[in-house]
C-alpha positions as CSV (number, residue, x, y, z in Angstrom):
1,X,117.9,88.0,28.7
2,X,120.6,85.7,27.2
3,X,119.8,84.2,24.1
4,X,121.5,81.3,22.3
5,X,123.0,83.1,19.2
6,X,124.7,84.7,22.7
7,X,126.1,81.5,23.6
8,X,129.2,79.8,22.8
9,X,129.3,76.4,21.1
10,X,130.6,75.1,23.8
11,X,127.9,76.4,26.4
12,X,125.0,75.0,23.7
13,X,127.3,71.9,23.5
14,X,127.0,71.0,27.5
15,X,123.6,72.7,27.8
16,X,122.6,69.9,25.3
17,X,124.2,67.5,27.3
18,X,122.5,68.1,30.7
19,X,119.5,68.4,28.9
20,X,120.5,64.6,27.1
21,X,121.5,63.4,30.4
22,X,117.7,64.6,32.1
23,X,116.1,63.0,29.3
24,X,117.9,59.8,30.0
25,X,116.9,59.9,33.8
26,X,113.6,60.6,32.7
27,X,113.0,57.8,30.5
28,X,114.7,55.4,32.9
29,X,112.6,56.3,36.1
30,X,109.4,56.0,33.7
31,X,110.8,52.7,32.7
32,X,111.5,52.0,36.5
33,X,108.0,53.1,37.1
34,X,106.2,50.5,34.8
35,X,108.3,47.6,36.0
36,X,107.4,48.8,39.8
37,X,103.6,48.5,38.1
38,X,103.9,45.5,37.1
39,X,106.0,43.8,39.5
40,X,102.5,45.4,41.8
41,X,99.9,43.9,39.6
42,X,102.0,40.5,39.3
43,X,102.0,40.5,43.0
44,X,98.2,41.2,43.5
45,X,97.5,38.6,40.8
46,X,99.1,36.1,42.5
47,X,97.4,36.9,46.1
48,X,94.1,36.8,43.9
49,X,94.8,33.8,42.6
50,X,95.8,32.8,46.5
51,X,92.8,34.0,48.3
52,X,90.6,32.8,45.3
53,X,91.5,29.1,45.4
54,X,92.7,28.6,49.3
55,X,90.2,26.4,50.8
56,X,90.3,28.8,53.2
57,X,87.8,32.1,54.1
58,X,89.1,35.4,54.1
59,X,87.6,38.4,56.1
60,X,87.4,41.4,57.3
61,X,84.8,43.1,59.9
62,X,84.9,46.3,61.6
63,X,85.1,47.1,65.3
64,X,81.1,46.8,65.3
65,X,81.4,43.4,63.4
66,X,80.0,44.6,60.5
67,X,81.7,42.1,57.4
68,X,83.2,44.5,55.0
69,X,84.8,42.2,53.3
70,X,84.2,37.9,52.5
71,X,86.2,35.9,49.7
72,X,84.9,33.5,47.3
73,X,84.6,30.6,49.7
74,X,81.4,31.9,51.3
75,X,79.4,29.7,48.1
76,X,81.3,26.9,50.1
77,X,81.2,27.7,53.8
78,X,77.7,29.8,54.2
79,X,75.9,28.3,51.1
80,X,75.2,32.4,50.1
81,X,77.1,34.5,47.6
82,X,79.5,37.2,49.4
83,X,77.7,40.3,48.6
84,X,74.8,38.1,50.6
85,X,76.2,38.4,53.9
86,X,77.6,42.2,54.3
87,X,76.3,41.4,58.1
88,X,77.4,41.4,61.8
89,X,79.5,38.3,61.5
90,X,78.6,37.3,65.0
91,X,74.6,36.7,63.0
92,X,76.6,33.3,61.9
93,X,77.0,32.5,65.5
94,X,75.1,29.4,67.3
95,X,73.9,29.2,70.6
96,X,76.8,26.6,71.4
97,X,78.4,27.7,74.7
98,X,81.9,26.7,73.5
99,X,81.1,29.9,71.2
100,X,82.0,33.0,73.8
101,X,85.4,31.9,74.0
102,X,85.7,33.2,70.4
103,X,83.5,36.1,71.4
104,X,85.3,36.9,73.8
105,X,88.8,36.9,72.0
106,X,88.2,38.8,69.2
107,X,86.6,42.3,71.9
108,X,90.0,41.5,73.3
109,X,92.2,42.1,69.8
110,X,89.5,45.1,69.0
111,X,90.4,46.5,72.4
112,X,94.1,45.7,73.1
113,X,95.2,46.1,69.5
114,X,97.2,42.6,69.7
115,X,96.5,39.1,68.2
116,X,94.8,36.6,70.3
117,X,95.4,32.4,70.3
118,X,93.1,30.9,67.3
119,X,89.7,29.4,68.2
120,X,86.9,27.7,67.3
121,X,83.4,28.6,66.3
122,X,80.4,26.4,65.4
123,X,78.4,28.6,62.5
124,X,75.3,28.3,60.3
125,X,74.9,29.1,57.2
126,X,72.1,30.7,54.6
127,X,70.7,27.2,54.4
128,X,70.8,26.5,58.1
129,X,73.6,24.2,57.7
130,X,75.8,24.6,60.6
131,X,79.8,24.1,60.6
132,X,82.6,24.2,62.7
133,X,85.3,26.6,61.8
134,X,88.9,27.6,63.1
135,X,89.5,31.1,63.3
136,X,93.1,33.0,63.2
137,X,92.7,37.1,63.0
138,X,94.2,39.9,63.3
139,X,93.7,43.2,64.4
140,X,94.3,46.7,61.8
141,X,95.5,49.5,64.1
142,X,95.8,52.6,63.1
143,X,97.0,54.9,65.8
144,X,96.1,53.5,69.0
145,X,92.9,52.5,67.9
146,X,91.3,49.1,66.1
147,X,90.0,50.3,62.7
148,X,89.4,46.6,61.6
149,X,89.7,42.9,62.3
150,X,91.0,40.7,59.3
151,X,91.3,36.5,59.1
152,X,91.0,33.2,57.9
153,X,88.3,30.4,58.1
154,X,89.2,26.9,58.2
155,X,86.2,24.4,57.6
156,X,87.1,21.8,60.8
157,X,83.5,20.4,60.5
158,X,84.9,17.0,59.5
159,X,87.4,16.8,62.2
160,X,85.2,17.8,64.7
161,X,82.5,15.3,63.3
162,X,85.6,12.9,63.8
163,X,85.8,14.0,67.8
164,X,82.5,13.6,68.4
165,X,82.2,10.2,66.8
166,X,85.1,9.0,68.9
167,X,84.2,10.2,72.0
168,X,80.8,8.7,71.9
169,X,82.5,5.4,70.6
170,X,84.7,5.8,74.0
171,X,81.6,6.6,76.2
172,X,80.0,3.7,74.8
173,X,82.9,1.4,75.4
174,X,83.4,3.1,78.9
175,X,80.0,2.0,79.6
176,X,80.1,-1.7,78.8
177,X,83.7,-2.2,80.5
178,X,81.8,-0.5,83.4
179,X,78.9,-3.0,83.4
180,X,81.1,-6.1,82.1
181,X,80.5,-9.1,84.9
182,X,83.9,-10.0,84.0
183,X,86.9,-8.0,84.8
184,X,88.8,-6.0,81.9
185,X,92.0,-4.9,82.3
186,X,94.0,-2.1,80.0
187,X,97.4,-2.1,80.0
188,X,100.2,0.4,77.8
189,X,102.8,-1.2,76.0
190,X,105.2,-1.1,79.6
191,X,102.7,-3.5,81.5
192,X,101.5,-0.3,83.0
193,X,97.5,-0.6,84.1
194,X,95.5,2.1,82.8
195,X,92.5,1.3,82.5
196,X,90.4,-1.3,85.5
197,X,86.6,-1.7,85.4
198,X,84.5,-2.1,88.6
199,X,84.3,-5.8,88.6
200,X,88.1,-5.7,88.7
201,X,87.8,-3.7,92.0
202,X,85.8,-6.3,93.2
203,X,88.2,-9.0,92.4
204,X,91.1,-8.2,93.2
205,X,90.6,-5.4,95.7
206,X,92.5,-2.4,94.4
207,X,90.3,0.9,93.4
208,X,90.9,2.4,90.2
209,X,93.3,5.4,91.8
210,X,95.4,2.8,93.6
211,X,95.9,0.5,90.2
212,X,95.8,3.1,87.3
213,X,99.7,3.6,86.3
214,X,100.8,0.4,88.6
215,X,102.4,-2.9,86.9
216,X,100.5,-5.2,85.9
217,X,103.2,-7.7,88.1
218,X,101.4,-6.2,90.9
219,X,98.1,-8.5,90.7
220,X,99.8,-11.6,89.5
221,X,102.2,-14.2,92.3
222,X,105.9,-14.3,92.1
223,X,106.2,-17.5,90.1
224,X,104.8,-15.4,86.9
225,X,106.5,-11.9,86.7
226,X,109.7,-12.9,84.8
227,X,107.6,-14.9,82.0
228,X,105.5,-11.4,82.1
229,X,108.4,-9.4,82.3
230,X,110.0,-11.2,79.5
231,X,107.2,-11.7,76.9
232,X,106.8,-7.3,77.1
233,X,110.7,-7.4,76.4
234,X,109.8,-9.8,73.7
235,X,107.0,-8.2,72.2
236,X,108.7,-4.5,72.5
237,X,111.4,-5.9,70.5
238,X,109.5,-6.7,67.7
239,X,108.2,-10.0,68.7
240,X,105.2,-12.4,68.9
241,X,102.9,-12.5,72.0
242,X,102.5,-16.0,73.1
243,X,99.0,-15.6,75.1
244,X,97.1,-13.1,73.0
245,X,93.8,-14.8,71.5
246,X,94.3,-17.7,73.9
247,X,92.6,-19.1,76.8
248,X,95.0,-19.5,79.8
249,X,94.6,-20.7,82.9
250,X,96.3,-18.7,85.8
251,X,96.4,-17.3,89.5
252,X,95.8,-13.9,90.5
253,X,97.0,-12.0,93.3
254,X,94.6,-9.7,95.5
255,X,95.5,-7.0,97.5
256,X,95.3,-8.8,101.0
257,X,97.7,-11.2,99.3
258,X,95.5,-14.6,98.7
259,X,96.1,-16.0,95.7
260,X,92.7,-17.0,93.2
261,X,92.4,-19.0,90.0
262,X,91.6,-17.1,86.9
């Protein structure tokens, strides 16, 4: 066994060196290592702080829809604390039929392994308060098989709320144009007809399929289409209407052709 007093200065003089040198590399991959840490708790911080105070819900469920995990918004969306709801997400289901869709999408992504189009979902919470939420997953695959679904929860209630409310309005508006003794005409901002009740059937003779997307030129005589033609012009341009919130009196043209006062 060689000893040091065996050495040569100069062998103890680069033997010190190399060991220098793996000092050095030592200290700087420890130094390398910390910043990594940090750089790794900076980064979780800030998708904490992210998950924390999006007004969105994050998730994750397994292949038997068992939650494993829910964020912070659960207080918000299913009036419950998180640890509250370690269920079958599918228990938050309604009975609304426009719910299977969703059913049906997410077996898919647990089967295929591949993302599915976003979809809606009407829920309920703790409370019995029900909401409607949008829902974009994904699946975790590990292998060739689905070891979890994770996602995001948007609160659409509002909008939805918004939907309903206007399509009731238009059912309701659809009803008394329907029912109106006198005849109301819709046009789009090209004099194009789209919308003719039933007593404008009667009175001028056209059915809804024959008018719907036709000029309105087509119901009124000759004498009148370059006025009309030139008051859309007008009004296109930035213009005044001359007849709106008037009463005018005009001739009509029905289908067979006679003319009628309106």
């Amino acid at each position: 066994m060689k000893h040091y007093h065996d050495k040569t200065k100069p062998q103890l003089i680069e033997e010190i060196e190399s060991l220098k040198n793996r000092i050095e590399e030592l200290e700087q991959s420890e130094f390398k290592y910390k910043q990594a840490e940090q750089i790794i708790k900076a980064n979780e911080i800030k998708l904490r702080n992210i998950i924390e105070h999006s007004s969105n819900l994050f998730y994750s469920h397994t292949p038997d829809h068992v939650l494993t995990y829910l964020s912070p918004q659960t207080r918000e969306f299913f009036d419950c604390e998180p640890e509250e709801v370690r269920i079958r997400w599918n228990e938050f289901v309604t009975e609304n039929p426009n719910n299977e869709i969703g059913l049906i999408l997410t077996e898919k992504a647990i089967k295929t392994g591949k993302v599915q189009p976003s979809y809606e979902l009407e829920l309920v919470g703790k409370k019995g308060r029900k909401l409607w939420v949008e829902v974009n997953e994904a699946p975790v695959v590990e292998g060739e098989h689905t070891v979890a679904i994770v996602g995001a929860l948007t609160d659409i209630t509002e909008r939805k709320q918004a939907e309903e409310a206007l399509r009731e309005s238009k059912e309701r508006f659809r009803a008394v144009v329907d029912t109106a003794n006198d005849a109301i005409i819709t046009i789009d901002n090209r004099g194009n007809i789209v919308g003719w009740n039933n007593s404008a059937k009667v009175m001028f003779g056209y059915s809804g399929d024959e008018i719907n997307g036709q000029s309105l030129s087509l119901i009124m005589p000759e004498r009148y289409r370059e006025d009309h033609r030139n008051g859309l012009r007008r009004v296109a341009s930035g213009g005044v209407t001359k007849i709106i919130g008037k009463t005018v009196e005009l001739a009509g043209l029905r289908k067979d052709g006679s003319e009628f006062p309106l």
